[in-house]
C-alpha positions as MATLAB code, in Angstrom:
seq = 'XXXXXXXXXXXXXXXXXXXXXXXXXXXXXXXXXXXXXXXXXXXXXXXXXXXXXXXXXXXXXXXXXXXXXXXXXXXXXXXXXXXXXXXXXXXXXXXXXXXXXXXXXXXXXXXXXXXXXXXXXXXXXXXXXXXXXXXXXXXXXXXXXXXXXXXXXXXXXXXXXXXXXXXXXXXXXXXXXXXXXXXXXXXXXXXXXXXXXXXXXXXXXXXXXXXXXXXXXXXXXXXXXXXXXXXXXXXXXXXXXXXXXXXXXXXXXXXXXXXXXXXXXXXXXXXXXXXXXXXXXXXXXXXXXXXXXXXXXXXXXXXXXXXXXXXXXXXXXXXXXXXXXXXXXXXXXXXXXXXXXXXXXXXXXXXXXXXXXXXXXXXXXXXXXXXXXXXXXXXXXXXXXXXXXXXXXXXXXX';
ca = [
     -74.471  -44.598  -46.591;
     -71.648  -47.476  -46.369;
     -71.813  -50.054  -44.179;
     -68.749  -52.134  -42.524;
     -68.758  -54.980  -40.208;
     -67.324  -55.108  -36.243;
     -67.406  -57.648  -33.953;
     -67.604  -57.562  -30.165;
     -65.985  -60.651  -28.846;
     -66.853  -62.540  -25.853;
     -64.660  -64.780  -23.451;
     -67.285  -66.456  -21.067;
     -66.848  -69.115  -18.807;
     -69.559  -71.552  -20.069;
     -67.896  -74.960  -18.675;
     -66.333  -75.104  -15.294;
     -66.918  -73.868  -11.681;
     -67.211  -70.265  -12.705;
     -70.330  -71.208  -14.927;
     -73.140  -69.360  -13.096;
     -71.166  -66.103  -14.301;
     -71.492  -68.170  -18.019;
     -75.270  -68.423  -17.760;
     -76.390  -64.358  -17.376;
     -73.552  -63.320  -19.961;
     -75.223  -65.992  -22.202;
     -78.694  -64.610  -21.587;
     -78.117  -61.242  -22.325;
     -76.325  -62.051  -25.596;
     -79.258  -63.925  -26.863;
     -81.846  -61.236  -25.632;
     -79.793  -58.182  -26.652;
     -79.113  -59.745  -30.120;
     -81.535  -57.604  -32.231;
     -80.106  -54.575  -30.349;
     -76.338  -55.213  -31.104;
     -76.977  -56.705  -34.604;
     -76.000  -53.201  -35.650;
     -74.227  -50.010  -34.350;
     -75.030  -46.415  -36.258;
     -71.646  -43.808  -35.715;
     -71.927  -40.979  -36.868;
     -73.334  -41.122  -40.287;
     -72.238  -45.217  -41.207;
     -73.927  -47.993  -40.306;
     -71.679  -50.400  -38.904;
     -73.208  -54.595  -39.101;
     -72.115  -56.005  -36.110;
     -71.264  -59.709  -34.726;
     -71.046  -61.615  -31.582;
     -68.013  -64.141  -31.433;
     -68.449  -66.164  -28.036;
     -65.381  -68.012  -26.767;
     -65.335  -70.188  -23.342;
     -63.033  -70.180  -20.961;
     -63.565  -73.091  -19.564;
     -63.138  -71.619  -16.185;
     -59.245  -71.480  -17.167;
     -56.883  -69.108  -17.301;
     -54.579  -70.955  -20.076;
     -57.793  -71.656  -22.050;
     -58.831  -67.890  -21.271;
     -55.396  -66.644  -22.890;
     -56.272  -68.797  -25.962;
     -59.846  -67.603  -26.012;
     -58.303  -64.264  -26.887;
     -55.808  -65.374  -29.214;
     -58.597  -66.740  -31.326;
     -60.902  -63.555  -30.824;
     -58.050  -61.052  -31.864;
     -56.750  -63.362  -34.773;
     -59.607  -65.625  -36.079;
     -62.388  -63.087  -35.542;
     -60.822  -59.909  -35.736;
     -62.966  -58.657  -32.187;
     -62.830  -54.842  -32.326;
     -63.497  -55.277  -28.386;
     -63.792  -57.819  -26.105;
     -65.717  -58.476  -23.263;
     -65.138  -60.860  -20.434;
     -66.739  -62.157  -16.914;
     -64.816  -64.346  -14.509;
     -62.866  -65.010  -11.510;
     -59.923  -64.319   -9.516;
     -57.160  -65.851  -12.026;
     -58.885  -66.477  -15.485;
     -60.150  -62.410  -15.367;
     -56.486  -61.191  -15.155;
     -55.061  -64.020  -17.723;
     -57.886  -62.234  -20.044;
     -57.126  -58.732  -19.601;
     -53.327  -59.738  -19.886;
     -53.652  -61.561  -22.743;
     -55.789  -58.469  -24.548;
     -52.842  -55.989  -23.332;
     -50.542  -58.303  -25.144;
     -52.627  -58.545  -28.568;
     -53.689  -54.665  -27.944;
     -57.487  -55.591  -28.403;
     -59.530  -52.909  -26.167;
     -61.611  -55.000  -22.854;
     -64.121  -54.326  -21.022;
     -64.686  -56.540  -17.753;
     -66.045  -56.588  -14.377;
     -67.319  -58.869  -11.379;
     -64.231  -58.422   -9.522;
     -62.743  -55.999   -6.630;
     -60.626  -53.348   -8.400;
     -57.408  -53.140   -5.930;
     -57.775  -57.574   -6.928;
     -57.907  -56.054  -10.627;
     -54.505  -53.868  -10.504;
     -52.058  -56.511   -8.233;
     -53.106  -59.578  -10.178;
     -51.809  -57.643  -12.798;
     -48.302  -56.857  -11.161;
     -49.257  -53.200  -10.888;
     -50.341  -50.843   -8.834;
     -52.546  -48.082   -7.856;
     -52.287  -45.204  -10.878;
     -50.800  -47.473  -13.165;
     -52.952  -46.861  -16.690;
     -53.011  -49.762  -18.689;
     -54.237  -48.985  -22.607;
     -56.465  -51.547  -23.510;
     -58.081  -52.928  -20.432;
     -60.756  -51.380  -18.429;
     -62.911  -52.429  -15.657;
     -65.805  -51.688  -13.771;
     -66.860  -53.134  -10.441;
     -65.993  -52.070   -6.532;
     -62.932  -52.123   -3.899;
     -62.320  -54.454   -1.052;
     -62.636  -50.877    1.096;
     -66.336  -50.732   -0.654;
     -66.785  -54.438    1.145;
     -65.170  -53.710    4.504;
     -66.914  -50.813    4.392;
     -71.191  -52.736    3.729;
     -70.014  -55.177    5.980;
     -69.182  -52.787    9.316;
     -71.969  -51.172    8.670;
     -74.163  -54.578    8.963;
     -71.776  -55.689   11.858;
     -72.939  -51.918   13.802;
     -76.710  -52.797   12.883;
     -76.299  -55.882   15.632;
     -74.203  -53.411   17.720;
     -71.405  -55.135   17.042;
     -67.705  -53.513   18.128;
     -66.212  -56.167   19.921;
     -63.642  -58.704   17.575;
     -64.548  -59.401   14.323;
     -63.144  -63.287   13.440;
     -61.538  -63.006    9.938;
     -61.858  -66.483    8.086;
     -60.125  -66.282    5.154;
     -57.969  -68.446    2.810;
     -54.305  -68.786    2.281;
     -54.620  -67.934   -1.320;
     -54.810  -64.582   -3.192;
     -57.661  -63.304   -2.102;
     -57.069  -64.023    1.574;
     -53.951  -62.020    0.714;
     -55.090  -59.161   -0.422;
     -58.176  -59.235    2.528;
     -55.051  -58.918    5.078;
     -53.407  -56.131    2.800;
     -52.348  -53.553    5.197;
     -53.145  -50.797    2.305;
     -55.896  -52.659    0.207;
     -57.400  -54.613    2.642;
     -60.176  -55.001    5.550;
     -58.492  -53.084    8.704;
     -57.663  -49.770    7.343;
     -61.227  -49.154    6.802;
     -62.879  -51.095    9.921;
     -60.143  -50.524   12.737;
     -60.874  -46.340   12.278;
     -64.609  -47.358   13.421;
     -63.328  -49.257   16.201;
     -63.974  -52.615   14.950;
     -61.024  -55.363   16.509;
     -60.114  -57.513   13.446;
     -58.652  -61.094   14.797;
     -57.284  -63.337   12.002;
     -59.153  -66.955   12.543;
     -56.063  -68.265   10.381;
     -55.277  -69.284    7.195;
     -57.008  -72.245    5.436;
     -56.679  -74.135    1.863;
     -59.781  -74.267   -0.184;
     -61.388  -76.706   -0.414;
     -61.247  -76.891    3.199;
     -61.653  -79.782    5.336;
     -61.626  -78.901    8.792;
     -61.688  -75.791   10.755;
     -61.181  -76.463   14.652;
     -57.990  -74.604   14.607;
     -60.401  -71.736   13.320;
     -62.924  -72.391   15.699;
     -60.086  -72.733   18.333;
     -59.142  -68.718   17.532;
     -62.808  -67.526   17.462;
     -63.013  -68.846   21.434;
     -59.721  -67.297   22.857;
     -60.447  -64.135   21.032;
     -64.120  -64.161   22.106;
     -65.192  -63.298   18.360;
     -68.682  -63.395   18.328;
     -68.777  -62.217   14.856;
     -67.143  -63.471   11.310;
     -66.543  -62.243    8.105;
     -64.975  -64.384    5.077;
     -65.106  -64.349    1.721;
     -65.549  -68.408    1.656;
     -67.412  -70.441   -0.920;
     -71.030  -71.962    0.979;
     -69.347  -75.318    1.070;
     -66.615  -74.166    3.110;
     -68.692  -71.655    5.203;
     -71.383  -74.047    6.070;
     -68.330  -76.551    7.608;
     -66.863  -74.107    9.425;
     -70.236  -72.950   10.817;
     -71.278  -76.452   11.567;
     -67.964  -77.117   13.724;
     -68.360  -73.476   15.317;
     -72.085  -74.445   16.351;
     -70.408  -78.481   17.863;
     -67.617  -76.529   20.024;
     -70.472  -74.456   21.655;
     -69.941  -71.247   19.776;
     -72.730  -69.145   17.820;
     -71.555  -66.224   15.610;
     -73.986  -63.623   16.392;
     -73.303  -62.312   12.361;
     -71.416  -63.742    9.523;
     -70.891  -61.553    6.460;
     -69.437  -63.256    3.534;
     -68.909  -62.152   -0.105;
     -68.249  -64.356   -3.225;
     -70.767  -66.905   -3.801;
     -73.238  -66.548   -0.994;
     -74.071  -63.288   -3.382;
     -75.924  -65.765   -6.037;
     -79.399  -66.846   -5.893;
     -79.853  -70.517   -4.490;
     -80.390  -71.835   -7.867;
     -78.694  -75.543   -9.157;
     -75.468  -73.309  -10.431;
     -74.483  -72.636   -6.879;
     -73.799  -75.248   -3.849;
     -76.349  -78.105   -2.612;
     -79.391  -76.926   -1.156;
     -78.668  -78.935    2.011;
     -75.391  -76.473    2.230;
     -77.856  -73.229    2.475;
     -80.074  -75.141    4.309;
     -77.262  -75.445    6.767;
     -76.346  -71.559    6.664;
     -80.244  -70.578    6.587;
     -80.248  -69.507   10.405;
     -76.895  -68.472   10.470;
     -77.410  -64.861   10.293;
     -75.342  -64.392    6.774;
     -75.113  -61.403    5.332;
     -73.529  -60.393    2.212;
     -72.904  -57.640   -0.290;
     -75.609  -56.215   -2.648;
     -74.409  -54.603   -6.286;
     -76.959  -55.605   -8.445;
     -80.721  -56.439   -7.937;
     -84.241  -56.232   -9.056;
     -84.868  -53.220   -6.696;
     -82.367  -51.054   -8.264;
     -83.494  -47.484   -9.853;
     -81.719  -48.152  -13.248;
     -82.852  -48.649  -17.001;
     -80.636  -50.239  -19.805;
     -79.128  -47.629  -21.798;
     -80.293  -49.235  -25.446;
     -83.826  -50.060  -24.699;
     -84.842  -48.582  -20.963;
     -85.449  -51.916  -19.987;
     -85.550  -51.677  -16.198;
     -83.739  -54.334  -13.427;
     -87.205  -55.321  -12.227;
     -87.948  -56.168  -16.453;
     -84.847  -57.795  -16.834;
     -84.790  -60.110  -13.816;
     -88.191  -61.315  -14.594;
     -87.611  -61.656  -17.849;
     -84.539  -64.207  -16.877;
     -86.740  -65.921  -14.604;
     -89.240  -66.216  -17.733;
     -86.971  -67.151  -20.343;
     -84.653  -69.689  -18.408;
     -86.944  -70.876  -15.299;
     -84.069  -69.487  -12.996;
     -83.889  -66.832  -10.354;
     -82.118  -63.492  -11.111;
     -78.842  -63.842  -10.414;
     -76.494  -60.589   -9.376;
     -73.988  -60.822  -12.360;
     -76.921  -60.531  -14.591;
     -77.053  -56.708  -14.352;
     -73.245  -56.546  -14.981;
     -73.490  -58.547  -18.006;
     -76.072  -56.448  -19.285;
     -74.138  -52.884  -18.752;
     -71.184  -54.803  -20.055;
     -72.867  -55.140  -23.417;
     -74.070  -51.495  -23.294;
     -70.453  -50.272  -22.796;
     -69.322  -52.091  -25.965;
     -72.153  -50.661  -27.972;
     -71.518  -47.133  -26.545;
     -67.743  -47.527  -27.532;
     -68.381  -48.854  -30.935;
     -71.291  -45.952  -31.589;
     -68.875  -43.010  -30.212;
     -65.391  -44.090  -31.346;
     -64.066  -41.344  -33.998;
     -63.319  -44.720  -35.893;
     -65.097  -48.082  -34.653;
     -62.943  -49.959  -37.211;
     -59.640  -48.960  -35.222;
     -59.300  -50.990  -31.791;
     -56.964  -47.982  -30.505;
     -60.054  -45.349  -31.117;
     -62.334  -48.009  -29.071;
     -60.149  -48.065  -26.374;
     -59.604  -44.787  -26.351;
     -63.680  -44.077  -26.396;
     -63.879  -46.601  -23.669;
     -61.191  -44.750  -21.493;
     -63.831  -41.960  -22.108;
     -67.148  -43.679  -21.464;
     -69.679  -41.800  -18.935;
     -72.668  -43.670  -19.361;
     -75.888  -44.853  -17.532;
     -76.334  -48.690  -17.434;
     -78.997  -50.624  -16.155;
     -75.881  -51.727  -13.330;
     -75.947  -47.839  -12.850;
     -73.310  -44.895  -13.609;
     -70.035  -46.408  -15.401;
     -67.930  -43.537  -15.194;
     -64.156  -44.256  -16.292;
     -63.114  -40.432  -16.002;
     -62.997  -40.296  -12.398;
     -61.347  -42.980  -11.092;
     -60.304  -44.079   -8.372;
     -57.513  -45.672  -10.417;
     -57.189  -45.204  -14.133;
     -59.258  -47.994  -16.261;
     -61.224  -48.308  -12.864;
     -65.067  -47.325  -12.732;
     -66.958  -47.589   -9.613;
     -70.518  -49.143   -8.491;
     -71.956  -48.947   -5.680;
     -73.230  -51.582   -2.720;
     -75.328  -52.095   -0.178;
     -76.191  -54.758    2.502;
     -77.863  -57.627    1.880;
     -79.488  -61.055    3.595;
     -81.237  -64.112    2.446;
     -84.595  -64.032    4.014;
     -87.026  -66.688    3.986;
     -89.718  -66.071    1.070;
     -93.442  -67.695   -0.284;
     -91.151  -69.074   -3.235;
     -88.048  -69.329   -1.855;
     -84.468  -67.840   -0.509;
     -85.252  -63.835   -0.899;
     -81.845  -61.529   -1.120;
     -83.164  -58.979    1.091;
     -81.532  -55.599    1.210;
     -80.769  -54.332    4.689;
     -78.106  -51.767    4.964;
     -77.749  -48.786    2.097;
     -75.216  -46.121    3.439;
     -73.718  -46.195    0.320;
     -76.554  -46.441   -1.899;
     -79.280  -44.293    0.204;
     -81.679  -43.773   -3.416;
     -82.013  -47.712   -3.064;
     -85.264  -49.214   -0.904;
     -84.101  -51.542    1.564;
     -86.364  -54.578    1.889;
     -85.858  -56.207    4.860;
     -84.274  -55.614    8.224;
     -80.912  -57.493    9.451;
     -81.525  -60.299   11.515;
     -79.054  -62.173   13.873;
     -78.249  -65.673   13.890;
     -80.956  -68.091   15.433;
];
């Protein structure tokens, strides 16, 4: 039996402000090392290395990160985490040196037009895994109808990308919350980081919003909430994505920032957490293992992106172990363009859509309650997930 060496090649943002997606990626390369030391396909045993490159939170220093993965290490497949503009400058840049990607933590209509493409474009090398902005607008009416809310929804979101494609009149929040009758009133355009937001507040009185949604970081969210609460106004509900989705541990904002949002009512989306039904496809490790196994390794709470890291390491092993050649990146794309498997993130299913390269995960509704040892994500809303417990019920601003 012969035996030939692959690597899997990593592009993790380890420095920078998109760090806390660094620190689970690096976790569950050192605790998943014994398991990926080695692949077995078909009758060869294949050795197999991890080449870790950071990102530095930056695209230019993401393109690079590739570069060196494709030429210096010879990565068979590469795997990345990150944010709004260093995630597309990584898939790009493995298009471009026609190295096979796996990636997720990011919307999938955000995927395709960072890109410059569009829905049903298939790109070769590059696939994905995650959920669509419609998947968002959709958790959050349901958590804005749990507080009987149908009245105008205040939209606070920025002037960059993402507040772009939030306003999309085909990818973003109305054509999925105006059919339920929900009123969506743009609160107006802001530049992060902001520094005021009385024009904002200023919209949310003539319009009589008495609910907001955003997608703002909890430095941001807490100022506009705090100049909301001074002009005599009290949001009944805010639901906000991005980083109000992490743990408060000392990756994300100031505790005196969630100390601020603690009674605001915030709710936010749910795609990972101990509570879901799911086992790890290479050792049946279950999320409720694996989260207290961070917290026992590292001291941290779990932290959502930890289950996506995880699955993100089983779809490279699956690839390598299936590929008719492992050796040959265009088989491993071609395996990963094929992948059905069950991941402790859930079903990663890349033959059905909804957009080629595009596999779907579910999510739920979810609030930070008030715990014995600290901020608990509660989850309070699971049309789209009904197998999932909730934990908690929704509760309104105080």
């Amino acid at each position: 039996m012969s035996s030939t060496s692959l690597c899997v090649g990593v592009v993790a943002p380890l420095t920078g402000r998109l760090a806390p997606l660094g620190s689970p990626l690096s976790y569950v390369l050192r605790r998943l090392a014994p398991r990926l030391a080695h692949v077995r396909n078909g009758g060869r045993r294949h050795d197999v290395t991890i080449a870790v490159r950071d990102s530095r939170s930056d695209p230019d220093a993401a393109r690079q990160a590739v570069r060196d993965l494709a030429d210096a290490d010879g990565a068979n497949v590469v795997l990345t985490m990150a944010g709004t503009r260093v995630l597309p400058a990584v898939t790009n840049a493995c298009e471009a040196a026609r190295v096979p990607c796996a990636s997720t933590t990011f919307p999938w209509q955000a995927y395709i037009h960072t890109r410059g493409a569009g829905p049903g474009h298939r790109f070769r090398w590059t696939y994905h895994f995650a959920w669509g902005l419609d998947d968002i607008a959709a958790v959050f009416a349901d958590l804005w109808e749990l507080v009987d809310g149908r009245g105008a929804v205040g939209c606070l979101w920025n002037d960059d990308l993402q507040g772009g494609l939030l306003r999309h009149d085909r990818y973003g929040f109305a054509p999925v919350t105006s059919p339920r009758g929900h009123t969506l009133v743009d609160l107006g355009a802001y530049r992060e980081p902001a520094d005021d937001f009385h024009a904002q507040v200023g919209r949310m009185r003539e319009h009589g919003a008495d609910l907001v949604t955003s997608a703002a970081t909890a430095t941001d969210l807490a100022l506009f909430h705090r100049q909301a609460r001074e002009a005599g106004l009290r949001p009944r509900l805010i639901t906000c994505s991005r980083w109000l989705t992490y743990p408060h541990t000392h990756t994300t904002p100031a505790p005196d920032v969630h100390g601020e949002l603690a009674d605001a009512g915030v709710a936010t989306l749910v795609y990972w957490s101990p509570d879901h039904p799911y086992r790890s496809s290479l050792d049946g490790t279950t999320c409720a293992e694996l989260a207290h196994a961070y917290l026992q390794d590292t001291g941290a709470a779990w932290l959502q992106p930890l289950g996506l890291a995880h699955a993100l390491l089983e779809t490279a092993h699956h690839a390598l172990a299936v590929a008719d050649d492992p050796t040959d990146r265009a088989s491993v794309a071609a395996a990963l363009a094929g992948t059905s498997l069950d991941t402790i993130a859930g079903r990663l299913d890349w033959s059905r859509g909804p957009t080629p390269n595009i596999a779907l995960l579910p999510l739920v509704g979810g609030q930070w309650h008030h715990g014995a040892d600290g901020p608990r994500l509660a989850v309070v809303s699971n049309r789209a997930h009904p197998g999932l417990p909730l934990t908690g019920e929704l509760a309104s601003a105080r």
